[in-house]
N, C-alpha and C positions, 0 to 999 in steps of 0.2 A: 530473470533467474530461472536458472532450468538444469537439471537430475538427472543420472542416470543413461543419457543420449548416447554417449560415446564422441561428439562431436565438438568437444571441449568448449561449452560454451558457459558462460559466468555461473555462477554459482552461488558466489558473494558479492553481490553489489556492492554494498554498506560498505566492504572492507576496501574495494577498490575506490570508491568516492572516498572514502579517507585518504587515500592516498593520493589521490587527483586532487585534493582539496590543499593538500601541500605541497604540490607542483605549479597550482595555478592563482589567478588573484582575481581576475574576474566572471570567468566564464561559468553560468548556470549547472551545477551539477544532479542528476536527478535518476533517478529508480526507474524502468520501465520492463518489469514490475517485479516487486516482492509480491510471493506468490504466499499470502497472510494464512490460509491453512496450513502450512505446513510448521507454522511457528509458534514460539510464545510470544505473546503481545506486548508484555514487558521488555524483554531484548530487543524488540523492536522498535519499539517505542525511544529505550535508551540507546539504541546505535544511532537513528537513525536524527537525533537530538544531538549526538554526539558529532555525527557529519555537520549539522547545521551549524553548530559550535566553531568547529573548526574550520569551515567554509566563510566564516561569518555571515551566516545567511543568506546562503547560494544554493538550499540543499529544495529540489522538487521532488517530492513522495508521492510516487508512483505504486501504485497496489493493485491485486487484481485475484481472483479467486481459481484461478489455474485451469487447462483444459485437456493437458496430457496424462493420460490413464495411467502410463509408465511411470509418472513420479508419484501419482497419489499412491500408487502398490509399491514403491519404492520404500514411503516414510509410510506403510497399513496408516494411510487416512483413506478413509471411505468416498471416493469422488461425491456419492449424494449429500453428505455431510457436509462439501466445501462453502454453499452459500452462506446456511448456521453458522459454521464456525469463521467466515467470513465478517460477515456483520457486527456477530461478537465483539473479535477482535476489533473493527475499527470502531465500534462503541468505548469499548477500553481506551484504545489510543488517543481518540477524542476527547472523552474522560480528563485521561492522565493530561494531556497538553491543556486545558484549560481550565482544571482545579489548582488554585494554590494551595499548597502544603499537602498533609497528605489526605490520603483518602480510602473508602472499601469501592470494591466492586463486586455485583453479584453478576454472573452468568451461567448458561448450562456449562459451559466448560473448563469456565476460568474462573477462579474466585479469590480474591485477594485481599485481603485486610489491615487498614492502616500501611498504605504503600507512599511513596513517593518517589517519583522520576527524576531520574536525576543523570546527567544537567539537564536545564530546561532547555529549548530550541531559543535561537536567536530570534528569530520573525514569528511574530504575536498577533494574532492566538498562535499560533503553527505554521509550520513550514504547507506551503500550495498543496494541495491534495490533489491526485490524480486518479483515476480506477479507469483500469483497461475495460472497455465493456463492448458485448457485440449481440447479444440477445437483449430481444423487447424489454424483457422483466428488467435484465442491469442495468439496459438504458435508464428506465424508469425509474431505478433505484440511484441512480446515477444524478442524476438532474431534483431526485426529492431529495437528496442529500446533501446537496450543495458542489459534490466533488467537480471538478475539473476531467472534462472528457477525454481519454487517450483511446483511440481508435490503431484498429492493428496497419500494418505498415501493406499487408497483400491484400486486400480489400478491393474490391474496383471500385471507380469511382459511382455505378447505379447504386451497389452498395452503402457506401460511404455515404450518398444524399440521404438513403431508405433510414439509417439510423439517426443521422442529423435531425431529419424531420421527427422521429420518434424521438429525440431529447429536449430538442428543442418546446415539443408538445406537451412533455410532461416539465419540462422549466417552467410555464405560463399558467 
């Protein structure tokens, strides 16, 4: 997902996986990355439940907390803010995908009361969790989380071993 470039690149994932999802019947569909500061957690939550829906659970959720200064000034969200409001959100979405019926939630930024998601996602608890991560700290956050590692694509490979070893470390 990415703002503002000029260089026409996606925008809306979600809405494109819907539409892959009813072109295709087998093939893995999946997010790389919804950039979760800049959204509501609820919308995402139900789009991205609503891909899994219609994929019949093919949908892999991919997220990541964003690193270009041009979109956080784009949507005035505060780059410092983005890990807070990061976490947040995927506390909520967690949340929401593995509470039945409905539920509250408290956070600094999000606060909901007697909500429920809807639809639920196919594959239970949730659809595979991904988080782009490239620094020590979201490695680490990354692996005490549970999520599923997505490493960026230009990385060399010295690189690529250096954070391995660092999620790996904090997995154990």
């Amino acid at each position: 997902e990415h703002h503002f470039s000029g260089l026409g690149q996606v925008s809306a994932s979600l809405s494109l996986l819907a539409y892959l999802a009813g072109q295709t019947s087998t093939i893995r569909l999946g997010t790389a990355v919804i950039v979760m500061p800049w959204h509501n957690p609820v919308l995402i939550c139900e789009q991205a439940a609503t891909v899994d829906l219609l994929s019949d659970g093919r949908l892999d959720f991919g997220v990541g907390k964003g690193y270009r200064y041009i979109e956080f000034e784009g949507f005035r969200v505060p780059m410092e803010e983005s890990t807070e409001r990061f976490e947040e959100s995927m506390r909520f979405i967690r949340t929401a995908w593995t509470t039945e019926g409905r539920f509250d939630f408290r956070g600094e930024r999000w606060q909901f009361d007697n909500v429920i998601i809807e639809p639920e996602p196919v594959q239970k608890p949730h659809p595979p969790m991904w988080l782009a991560a490239g620094r020590p700290e979201s490695l680490q956050y990354t692996a005490r989380e549970g999520y599923n590692l997505f490493l960026d694509q230009f990385a060399t490979d010295k690189l690529i071993a250096e954070r391995l070893a660092i999620y790996k470390a904090a997995l154990k």
